[in-house]
C-alpha positions in Angstrom: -23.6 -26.3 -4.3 -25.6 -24.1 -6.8 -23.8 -20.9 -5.6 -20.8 -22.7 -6.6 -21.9 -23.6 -10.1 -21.8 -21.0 -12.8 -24.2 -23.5 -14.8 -26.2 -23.2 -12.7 -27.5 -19.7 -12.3 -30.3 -18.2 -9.8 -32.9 -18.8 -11.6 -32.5 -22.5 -11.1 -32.3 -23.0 -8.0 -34.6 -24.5 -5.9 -37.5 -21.7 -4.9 -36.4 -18.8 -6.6 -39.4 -19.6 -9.4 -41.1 -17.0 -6.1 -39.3 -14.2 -6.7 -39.8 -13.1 -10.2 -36.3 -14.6 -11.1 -35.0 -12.1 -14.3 -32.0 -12.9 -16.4 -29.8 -9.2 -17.7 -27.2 -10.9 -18.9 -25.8 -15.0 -18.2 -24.0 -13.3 -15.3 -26.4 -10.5 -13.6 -30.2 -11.8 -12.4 -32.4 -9.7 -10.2 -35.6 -11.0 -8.3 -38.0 -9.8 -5.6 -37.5 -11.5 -2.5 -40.4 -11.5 0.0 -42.0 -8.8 -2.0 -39.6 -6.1 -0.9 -39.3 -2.7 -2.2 -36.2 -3.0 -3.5 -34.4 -5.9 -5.8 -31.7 -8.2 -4.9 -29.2 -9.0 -7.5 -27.1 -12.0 -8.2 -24.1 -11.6 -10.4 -21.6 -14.3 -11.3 -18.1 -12.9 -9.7 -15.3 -14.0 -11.7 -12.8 -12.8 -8.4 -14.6 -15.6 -6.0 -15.8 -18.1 -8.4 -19.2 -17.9 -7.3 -22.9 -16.4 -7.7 -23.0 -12.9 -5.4 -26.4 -11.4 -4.1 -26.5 -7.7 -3.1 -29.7 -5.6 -2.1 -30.1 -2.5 -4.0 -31.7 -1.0 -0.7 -29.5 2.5 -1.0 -30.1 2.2 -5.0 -33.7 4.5 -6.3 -36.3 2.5 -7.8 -37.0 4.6 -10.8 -39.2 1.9 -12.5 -40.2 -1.4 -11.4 -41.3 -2.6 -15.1 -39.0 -2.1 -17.0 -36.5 -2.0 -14.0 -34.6 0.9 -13.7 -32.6 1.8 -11.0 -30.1 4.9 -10.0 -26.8 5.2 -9.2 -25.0 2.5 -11.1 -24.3 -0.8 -9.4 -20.6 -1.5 -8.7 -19.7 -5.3 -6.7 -16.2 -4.2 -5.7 -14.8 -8.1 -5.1 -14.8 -8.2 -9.0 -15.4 -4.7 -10.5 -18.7 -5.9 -12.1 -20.6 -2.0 -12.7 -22.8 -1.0 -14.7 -26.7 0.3 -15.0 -29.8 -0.8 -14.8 -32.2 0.8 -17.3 -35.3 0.2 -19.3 -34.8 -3.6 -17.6 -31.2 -3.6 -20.3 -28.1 -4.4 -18.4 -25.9 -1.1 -19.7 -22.2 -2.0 -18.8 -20.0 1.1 -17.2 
């Protein structure tokens, strides 16, 4: 199962090429699925030993290109935070 597969990140997987798949880091992507407003974010959670999405719906979309986006992103399960600015993954 790709989710399941750290080697095998979200931008490999089967349709995602539709999205605008963007790798931050090995262990954060982002893409735009079904050209919503907002991005959805995959990050690689070392807590659950798989890939995570989250939507960024209560996050502001300061810039699209380069992505920037406001607050910080936090996944709780594994403590993952950081921001998202001039499309550059900046770890809290």
């Amino acid at each position: 199962m790709a989710a399941r597969d750290r080697g095998a990140p979200p931008s490999t997987w089967p349709g995602m090429e539709m999205v605008g798949m963007t790798r931050l880091t090995d262990d954060i992507y982002y893409g735009w699925i079904d050209n919503t407003a907002d991005p959805t974010f995959w990050h690689w959670c070392t807590a659950q030993g798989r890939w995570v999405a989250a939507g960024t719906w209560k996050h502001q979309l300061v810039s699209r290109d380069p992505l920037h986006l406001e607050p910080s992103l936090l996944w709780r399960c594994c403590g993952t935070h950081g921001w998202v600015r001039g499309g550059v993954w900046i770890p809290a």
